[in-house]
C-alpha positions in Angstrom: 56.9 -2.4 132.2 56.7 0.9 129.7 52.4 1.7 130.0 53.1 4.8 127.5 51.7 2.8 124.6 49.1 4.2 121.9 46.2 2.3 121.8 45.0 0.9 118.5 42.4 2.8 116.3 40.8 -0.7 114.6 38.0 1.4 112.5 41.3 3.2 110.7 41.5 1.2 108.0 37.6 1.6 107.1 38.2 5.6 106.6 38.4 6.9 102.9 41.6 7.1 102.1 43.4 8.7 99.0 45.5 7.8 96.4 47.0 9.4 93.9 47.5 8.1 90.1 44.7 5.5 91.3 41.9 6.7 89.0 41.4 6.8 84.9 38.9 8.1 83.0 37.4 4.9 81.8 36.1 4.1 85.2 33.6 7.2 84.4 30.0 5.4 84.8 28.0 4.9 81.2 26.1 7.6 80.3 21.6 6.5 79.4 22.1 5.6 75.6 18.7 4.4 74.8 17.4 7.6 73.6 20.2 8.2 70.8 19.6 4.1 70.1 16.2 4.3 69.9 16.8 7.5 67.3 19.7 5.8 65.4 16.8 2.7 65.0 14.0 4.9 63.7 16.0 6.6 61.4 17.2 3.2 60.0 13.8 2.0 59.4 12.8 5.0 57.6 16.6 4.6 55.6 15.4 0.6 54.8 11.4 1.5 54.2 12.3 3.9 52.0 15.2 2.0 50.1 12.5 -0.5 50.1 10.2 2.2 48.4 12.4 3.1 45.5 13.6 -0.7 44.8 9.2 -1.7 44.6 9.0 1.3 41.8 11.9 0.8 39.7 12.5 -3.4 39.9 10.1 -4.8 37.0 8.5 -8.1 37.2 7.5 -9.5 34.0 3.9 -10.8 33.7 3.7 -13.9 31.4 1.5 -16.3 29.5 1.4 -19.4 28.3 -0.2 -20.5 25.2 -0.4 -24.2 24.1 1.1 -23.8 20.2 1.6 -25.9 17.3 4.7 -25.6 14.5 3.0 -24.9 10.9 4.8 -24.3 7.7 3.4 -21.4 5.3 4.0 -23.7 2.4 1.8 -26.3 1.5 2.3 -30.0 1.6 2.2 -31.3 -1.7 0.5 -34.6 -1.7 0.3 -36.5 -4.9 -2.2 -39.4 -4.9 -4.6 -40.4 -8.3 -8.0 -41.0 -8.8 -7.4 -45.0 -10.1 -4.3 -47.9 -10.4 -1.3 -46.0 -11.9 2.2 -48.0 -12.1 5.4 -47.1 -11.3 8.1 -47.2 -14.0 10.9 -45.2 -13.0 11.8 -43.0 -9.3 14.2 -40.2 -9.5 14.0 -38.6 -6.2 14.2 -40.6 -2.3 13.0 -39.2 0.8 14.8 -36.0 2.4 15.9 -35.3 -1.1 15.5 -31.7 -1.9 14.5 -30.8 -5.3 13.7 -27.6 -7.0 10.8 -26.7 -9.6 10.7 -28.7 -13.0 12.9 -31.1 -11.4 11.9 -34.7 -12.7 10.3 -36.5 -9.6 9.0 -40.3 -10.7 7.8 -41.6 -14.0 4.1 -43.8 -14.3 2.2 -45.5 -16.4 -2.0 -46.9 -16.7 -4.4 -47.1 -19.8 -5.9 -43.8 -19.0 -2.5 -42.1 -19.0 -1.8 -43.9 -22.2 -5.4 -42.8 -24.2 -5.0 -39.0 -22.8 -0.9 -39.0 -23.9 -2.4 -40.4 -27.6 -5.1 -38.2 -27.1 -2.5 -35.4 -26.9 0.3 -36.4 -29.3 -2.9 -36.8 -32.0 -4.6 -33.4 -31.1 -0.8 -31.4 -31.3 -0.8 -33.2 -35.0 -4.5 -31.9 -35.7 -3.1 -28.4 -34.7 -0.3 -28.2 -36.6 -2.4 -29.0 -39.7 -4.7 -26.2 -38.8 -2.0 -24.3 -38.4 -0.3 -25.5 -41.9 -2.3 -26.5 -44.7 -5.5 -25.9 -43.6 -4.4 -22.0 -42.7 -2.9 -22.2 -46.1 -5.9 -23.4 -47.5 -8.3 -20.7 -45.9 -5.7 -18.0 -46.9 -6.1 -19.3 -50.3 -10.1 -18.7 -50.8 -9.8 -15.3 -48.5 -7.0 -14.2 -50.9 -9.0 -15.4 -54.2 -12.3 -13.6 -52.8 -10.6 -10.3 -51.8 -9.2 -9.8 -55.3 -12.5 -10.4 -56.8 -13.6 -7.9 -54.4 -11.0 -5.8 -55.4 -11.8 -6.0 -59.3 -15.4 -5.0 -58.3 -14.2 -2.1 -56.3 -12.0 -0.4 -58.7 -15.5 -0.9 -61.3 -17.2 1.0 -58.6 -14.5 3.9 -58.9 -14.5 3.8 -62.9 -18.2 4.0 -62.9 -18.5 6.5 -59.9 -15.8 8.8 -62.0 -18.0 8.4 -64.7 -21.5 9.5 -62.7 -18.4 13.1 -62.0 -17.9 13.6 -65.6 -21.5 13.4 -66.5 -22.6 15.6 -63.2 -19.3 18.2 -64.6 -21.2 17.9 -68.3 -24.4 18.4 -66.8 -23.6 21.5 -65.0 -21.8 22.8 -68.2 -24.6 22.2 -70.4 -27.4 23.1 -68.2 -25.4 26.5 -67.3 -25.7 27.2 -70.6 -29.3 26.7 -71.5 -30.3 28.1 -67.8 -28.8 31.4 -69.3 -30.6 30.8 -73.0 -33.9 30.5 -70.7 -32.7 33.9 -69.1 -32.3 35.5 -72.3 -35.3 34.6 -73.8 -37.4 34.9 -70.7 -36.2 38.8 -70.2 -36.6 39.4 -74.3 -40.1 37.8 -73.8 -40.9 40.0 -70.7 -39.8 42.9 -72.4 -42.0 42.5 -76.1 -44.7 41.4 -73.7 -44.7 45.2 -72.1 -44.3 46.6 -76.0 -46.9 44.3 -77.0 -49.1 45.4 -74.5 -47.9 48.9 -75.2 -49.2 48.7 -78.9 -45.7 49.4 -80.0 -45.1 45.8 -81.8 -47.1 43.3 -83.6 -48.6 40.2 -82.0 -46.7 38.0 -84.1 -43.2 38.9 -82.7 -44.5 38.9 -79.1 -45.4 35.3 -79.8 -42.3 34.1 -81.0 -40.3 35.6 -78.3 -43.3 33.6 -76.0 -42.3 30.1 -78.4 -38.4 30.7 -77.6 -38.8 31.2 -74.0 -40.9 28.3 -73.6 -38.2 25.8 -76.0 -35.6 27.2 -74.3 -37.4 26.3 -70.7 -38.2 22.8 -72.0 -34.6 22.4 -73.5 -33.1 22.8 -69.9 -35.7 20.7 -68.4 -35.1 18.1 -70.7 -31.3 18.0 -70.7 -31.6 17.8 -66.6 -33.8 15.0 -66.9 -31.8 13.3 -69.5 -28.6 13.5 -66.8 -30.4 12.3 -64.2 -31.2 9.0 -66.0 -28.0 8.5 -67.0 -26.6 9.1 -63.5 -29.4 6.9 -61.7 -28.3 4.5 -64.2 -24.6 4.4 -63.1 -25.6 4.2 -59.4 -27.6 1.6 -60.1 -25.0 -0.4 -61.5 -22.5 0.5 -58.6 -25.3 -1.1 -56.0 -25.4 -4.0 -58.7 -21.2 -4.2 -57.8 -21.8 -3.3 -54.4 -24.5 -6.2 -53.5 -21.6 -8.4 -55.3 -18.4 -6.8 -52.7 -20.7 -8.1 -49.7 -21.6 -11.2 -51.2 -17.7 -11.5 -51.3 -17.3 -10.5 -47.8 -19.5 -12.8 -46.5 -18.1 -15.8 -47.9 -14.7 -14.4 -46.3 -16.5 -14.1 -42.9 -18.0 -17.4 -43.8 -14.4 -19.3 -44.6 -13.1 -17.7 -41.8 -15.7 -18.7 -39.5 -15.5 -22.5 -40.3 -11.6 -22.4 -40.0 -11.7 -20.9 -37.0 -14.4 -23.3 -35.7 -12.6 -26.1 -36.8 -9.8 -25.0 -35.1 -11.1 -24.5 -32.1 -12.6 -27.9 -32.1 -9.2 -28.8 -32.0 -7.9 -27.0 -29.9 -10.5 -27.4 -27.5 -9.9 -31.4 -27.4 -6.1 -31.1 -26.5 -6.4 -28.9 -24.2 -9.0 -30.8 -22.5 -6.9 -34.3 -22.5 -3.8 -32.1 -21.3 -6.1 -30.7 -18.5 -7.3 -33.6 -17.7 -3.6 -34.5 -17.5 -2.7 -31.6 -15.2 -5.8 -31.6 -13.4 -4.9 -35.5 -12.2 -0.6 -35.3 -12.6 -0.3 -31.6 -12.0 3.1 -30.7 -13.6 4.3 -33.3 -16.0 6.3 -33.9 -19.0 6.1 -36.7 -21.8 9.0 -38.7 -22.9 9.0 -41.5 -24.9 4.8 -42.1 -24.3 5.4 -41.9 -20.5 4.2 -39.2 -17.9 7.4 -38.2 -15.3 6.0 -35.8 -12.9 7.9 -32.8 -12.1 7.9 -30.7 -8.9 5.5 -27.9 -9.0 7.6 -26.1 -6.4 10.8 -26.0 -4.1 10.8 -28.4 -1.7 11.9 -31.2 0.3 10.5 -35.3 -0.3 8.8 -36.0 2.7 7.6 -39.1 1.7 7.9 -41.7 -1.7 5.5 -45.1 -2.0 7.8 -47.8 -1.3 5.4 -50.5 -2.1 5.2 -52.4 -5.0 5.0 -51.3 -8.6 0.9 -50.9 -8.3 -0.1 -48.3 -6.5 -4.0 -48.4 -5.7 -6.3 -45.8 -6.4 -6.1 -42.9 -3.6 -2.9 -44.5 -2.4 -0.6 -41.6 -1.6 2.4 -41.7 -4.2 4.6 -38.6 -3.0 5.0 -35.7 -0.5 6.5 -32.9 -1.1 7.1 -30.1 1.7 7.5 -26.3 0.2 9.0 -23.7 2.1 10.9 -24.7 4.5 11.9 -21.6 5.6 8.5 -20.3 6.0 7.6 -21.9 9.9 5.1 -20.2 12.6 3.7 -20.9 15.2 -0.4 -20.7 15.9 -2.0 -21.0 19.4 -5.5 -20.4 20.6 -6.4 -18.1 23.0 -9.4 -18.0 25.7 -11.5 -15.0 25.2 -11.1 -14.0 28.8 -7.4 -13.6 28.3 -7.4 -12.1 24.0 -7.4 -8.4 25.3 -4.1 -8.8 27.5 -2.3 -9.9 24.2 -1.3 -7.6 21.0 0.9 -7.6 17.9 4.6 -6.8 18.4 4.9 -8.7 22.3 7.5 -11.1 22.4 7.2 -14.7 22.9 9.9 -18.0 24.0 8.9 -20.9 21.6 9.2 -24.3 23.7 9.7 -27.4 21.7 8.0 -30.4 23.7 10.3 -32.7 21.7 13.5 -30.6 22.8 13.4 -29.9 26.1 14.2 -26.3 26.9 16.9 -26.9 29.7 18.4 -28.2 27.0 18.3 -27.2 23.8 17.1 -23.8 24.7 14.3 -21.7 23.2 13.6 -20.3 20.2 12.7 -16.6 19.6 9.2 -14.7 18.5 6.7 -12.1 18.4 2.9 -12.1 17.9 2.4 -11.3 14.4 -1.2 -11.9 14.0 -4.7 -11.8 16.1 -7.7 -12.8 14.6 -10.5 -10.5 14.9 -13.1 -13.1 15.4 -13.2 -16.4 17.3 -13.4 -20.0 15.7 -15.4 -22.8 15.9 -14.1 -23.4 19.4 -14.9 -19.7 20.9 -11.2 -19.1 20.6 -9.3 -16.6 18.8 -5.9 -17.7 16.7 -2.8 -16.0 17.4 0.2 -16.5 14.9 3.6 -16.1 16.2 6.5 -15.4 13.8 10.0 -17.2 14.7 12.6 -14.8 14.1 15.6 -16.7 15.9 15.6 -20.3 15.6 18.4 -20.9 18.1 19.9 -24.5 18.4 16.3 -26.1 16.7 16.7 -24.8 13.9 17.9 -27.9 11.8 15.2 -30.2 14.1 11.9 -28.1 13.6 9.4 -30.0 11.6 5.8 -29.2 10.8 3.6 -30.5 13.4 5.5 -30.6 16.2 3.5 -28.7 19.6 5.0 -27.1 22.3 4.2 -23.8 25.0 4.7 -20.0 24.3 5.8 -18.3 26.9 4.6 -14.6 25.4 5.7 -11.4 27.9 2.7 -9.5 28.5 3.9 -6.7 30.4 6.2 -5.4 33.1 5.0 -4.4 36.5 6.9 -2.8 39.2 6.6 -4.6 42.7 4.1 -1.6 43.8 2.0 -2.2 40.7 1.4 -5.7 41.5 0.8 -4.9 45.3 -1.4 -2.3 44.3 -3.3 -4.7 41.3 -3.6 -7.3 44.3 -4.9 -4.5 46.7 -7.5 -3.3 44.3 -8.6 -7.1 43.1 -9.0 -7.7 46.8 -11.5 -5.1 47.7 -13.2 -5.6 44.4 -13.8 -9.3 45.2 -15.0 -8.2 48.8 -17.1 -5.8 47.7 -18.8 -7.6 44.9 -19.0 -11.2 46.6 -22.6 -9.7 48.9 -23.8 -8.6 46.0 -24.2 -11.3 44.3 -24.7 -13.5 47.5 -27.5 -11.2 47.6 -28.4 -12.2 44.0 -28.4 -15.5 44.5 -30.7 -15.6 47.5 -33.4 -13.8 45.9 
């Protein structure tokens, strides 16, 4: 038995042994990454805060109110309705009918129509004989009393031609003894000094003294002899003259009475055709009967469908005008008038329509009153300038909401208005706590 054996080394197997091609680079332990992930995250927060940032400065909210409204019309309704019992005699319109001015609406009848039409037709016939023979009549005594007063004017110019010729005579002849007087009162000036001088008698210095005095009262009495006969002729034209304005106030006289007579008439139609218009409004006459015609443009809102009687006050006809024309009016608390001014737009909801489905119509505020009503609110009109799918179904009357943009805020702006109304209310609430303890 062979002993030369090798024994059996059991802890062989458990000594590191190595292989080749038995080892890859992916079997390289993980290196600590939390440092570089812990970066990556920071930086990704500041990335999304300040993304976050930007967006809150430059995305706008809108800030919006509501205000209660109510449809009106800048026409007005036209509502026809008399003071006592008229009748109905003829309709020429139905409801929805559109009609334009002049347009014959309904013919009617009663006593008092009947005496103001008479009243009418009779003073028209008064006024075209004022107008016709009694014009001609009054035209005959003015024309009558003017050529009197022109016969009596041209005496005045024969006689005042006369009073020229004299005053030319006058002057001629006066001339002429004025230079006699000269001539005699030098002569007798000079045989006054040769008188005085001893040179000539006494005699001849007398005489020439005689013919300077008769020539002196020669021109004296030729002047005053002129001067009658001139006063004479002006006497005569204010004799004519007193005549001319007796003329001419008979003229104003004439005139005066036509024109009072016909004012008398005039006066009474016009008051029966005011009285007409003042209870008809427009209206023609045909045949002795009143037809009403439309004062303006419109559309026949409503027509008495009753009997022929319709009572006093009863309402006869309505008639809408500019239908074009609509707006909207709302009332605004006083808290909230200084957030809202001319120019902001506005949605116009029609409660009748809902929104959702026939849509909205289109506005701005066109008008803020300055003061507040009855009701401590102000008015606000709002103009529709797009009518949208309503605008065949608006009517007057009809109420719904206007939504009217106030402004637009960025996010930051409202965090920041919410931020500030916050610390206001907490700063202001122990204050008045304060207040109301003491």
């Amino acid at each position: 038995m062979n002993n030369n054996h090798t024994p059996i080394d059991h802890f062989k197997d458990l000594e590191p042994q190595q292989y080749s091609n038995m080892y890859f680079e992916s079997d390289v332990p993980l290196a600590d990454v939390r440092k570089n992930a812990l970066r990556v995250l920071i930086y990704g927060s500041l990335l999304i805060v300040g993304m976050l940032l930007f967006l809150s400065f430059m995305i706008h909210f809108p800030t919006e109110i509501n205000v209660p409204v109510i449809i009106k019309n800048e026409g007005k309704e036209e509502v026809i309705r008399f003071p006592y019992n008229v009748y109905v005699d003829q309709k020429f319109v139905k409801v929805n009918d559109m009609v334009k001015k002049g347009d014959p609406l309904i013919s009617i009848g009663a006593p008092q129509i009947t005496n103001l039409i008479q009243q009418i037709e009779k003073g028209k016939v008064n006024l075209d004989l004022q107008n016709t023979s009694e014009a001609q009549v009054f035209q005959d005594q003015v024309n009558l009393l003017r050529s009197e007063t022109t016969i009596l004017e041209n005496e005045i110019d024969a006689i005042q031609k006369e009073i020229n010729d004299l005053k030319d005579q006058r002057n001629t002849e006066c001339d002429a003894l004025q230079n006699v007087y000269l001539s005699n009162l030098k002569i007798y000036k000079v045989k006054k000094q040769a008188y005085e001088a001893g040179a000539i008698a006494k005699i001849d210095y007398q005489t020439a003294e005689k013919e300077k005095v008769h020539a002196f009262d020669a021109l004296q009495t030729k002047m005053r002899s002129y001067k009658t006969l001139i006063n004479t002729k002006a006497s005569e034209i204010e004799v004519i003259q007193s005549k001319i304005n007796r003329k001419n106030k008979e003229i104003q006289t004439i005139r005066s009475e036509y024109n009072s007579a016909y004012q008398i008439v005039d006066t009474d139609l016009k008051l029966a055709e005011n009285q007409l218009a003042y209870n008809f409004g427009d209206y023609t006459v045909v045949d002795g009967k009143l037809t009403l015609v439309a004062e303006k443009s419109g559309k026949v809102a409503y027509l008495f469908e009753g009997e022929r009687e319709l009572k006093s006050g009863q309402i006869l006809l309505k008639i809408r005008n500019d239908l074009r024309a609509y707006y909207a009016q709302g009332e605004v608390p006083p808290q909230a008038i200084g957030k809202f001014k001319e120019g902001q737009k506005a949605a116009l909801k029609i409660t009748s329509f809902p929104h959702f489905e026939w849509g909205v119509m289109e506005g701005e505020v066109a008008v803020l009153s300055k003061s507040p009503n009855e009701n401590g609110n102000f008015l606000m009109r709002l103009d529709i300038n797009n009518y949208g799918n309503l605008k065949p179904l608006v009517q007057l009357g009809m109420d719904g909401m206007a939504t009217i943009l106030i402004e637009e805020k960025s996010f930051a702006s409202h965090v920041t208005h919410t931020l500030k109304r916050s610390y206001y209310n907490s700063t202001e609430l122990p204050s008045e706590v304060e207040q109301e303890n003491n």
